[in-house]
C-alpha positions as MATLAB code, in Angstrom:
seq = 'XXXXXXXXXXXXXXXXXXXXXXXXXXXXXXXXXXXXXXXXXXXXXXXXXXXXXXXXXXXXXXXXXX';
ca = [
     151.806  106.576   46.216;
     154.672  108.359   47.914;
     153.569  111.337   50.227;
     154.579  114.918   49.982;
     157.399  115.819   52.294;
     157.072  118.794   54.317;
     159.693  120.849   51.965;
     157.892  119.533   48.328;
     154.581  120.651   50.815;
     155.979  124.694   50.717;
     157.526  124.325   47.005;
     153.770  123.677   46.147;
     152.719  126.376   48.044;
     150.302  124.027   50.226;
     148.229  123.626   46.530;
     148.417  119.582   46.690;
     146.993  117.384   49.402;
     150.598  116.198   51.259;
     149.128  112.288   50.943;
     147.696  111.758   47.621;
     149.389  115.191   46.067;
     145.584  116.191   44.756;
     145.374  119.266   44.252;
     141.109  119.825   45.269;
     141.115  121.199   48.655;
     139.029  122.844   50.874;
     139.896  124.873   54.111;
     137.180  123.113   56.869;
     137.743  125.893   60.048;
     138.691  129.504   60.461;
     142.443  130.273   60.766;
     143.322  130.000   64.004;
     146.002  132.722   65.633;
     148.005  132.516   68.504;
     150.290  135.009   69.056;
     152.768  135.397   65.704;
     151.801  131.846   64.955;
     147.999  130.746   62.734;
     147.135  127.552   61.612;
     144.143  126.278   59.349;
     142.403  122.872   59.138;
     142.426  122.154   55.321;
     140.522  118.589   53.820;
     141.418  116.793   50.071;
     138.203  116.278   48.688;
     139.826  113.584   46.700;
     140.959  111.442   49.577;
     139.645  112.838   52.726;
     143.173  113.213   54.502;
     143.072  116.292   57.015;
     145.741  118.342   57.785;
     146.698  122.027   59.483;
     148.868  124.374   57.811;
     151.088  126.539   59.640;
     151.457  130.426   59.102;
     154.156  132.615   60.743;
     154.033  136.097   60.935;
     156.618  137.292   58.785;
     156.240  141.390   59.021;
     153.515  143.459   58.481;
     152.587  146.143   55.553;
     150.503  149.229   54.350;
     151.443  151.102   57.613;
     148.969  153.926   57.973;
     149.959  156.895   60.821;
     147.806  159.566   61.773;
];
């Protein structure tokens, strides 16, 4: 079975494992932050591939002064 390019990855929003496109996942660890970049370890409970996905910061909301 063909895998999941990174592009068909983000047209799926990340909902289907990139190597068997299932789409039963679980996020195993804590998103991880580093400066404007995060990352989370996510597992296919149908196959057992790991993977990270990668977040960018991409602006902020709900700005609150006082």
């Amino acid at each position: 079975m063909p895998k999941l390019s990174v592009e068909e990855y983000l047209k799926r929003d990340g909902l289907a494992c990139p190597a068997c496109k299932s789409r039963c996942l679980d996020a195993i660890d804590f998103v991880q932050v580093d400066g404007a970049h995060a990352w989370q370890r996510v597992m296919c409970l149908t196959c057992s591939a790991t993977w990270n996905d990668v977040f960018r910061l991409e602006g902020y909301s709900e700005l609150e002064e006082v």
